[in-house]
Steps between C-alpha positions, in 0.01 A plus 500: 500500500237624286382256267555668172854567597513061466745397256356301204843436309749435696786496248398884369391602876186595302206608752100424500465900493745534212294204313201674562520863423677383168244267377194751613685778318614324152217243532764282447472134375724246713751480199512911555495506863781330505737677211407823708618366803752226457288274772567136354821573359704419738788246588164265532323547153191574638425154664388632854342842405324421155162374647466804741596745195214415289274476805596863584417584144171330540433685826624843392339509077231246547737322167454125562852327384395361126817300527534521125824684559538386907804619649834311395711378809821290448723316774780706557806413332837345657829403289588158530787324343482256240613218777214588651316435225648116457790597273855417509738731695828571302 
């Protein structure tokens, strides 16, 4: 396998390659980078792929992350009943 073919989001099947080209050809921030190509929103929020993302960036603009606006993540959400939760079932 050739290593830009590597899958950096897993959720969006979002490659190195794909990361790449975009960022060098938008000189994208990591916020940008990621609205272009969906990597980090997936089922996960962005919690395994987020790090690599703004290195990428980083590697492909020279941008160094500011973190003023860092890339949002969030656990991924499940229902759950209110029982669950401690109440009282009916």
């Amino acid at each position: 396998m050739d290593g830009q073919q590597v899958i950096i989001c897993r959720c969006e099947e979002v490659s190195l390659e794909q990361l790449l080209s975009t960022a060098r050809e938008y000189q994208c921030t990591a916020r940008e980078l990621k609205l272009r190509t969906r990597a980090g929103m997936g089922c996960c929020g962005g919690r395994t792929c987020r790090i690599l993302i703004e290195q990428i960036v980083e590697q492909a603009t020279g941008q160094v992350p500011t973190h003023t606006v860092s890339l949002g993540y969030q656990p991924p959400v499940r229902p759950i009943s209110f029982q669950t939760l401690g109440g009282k079932s009916s």
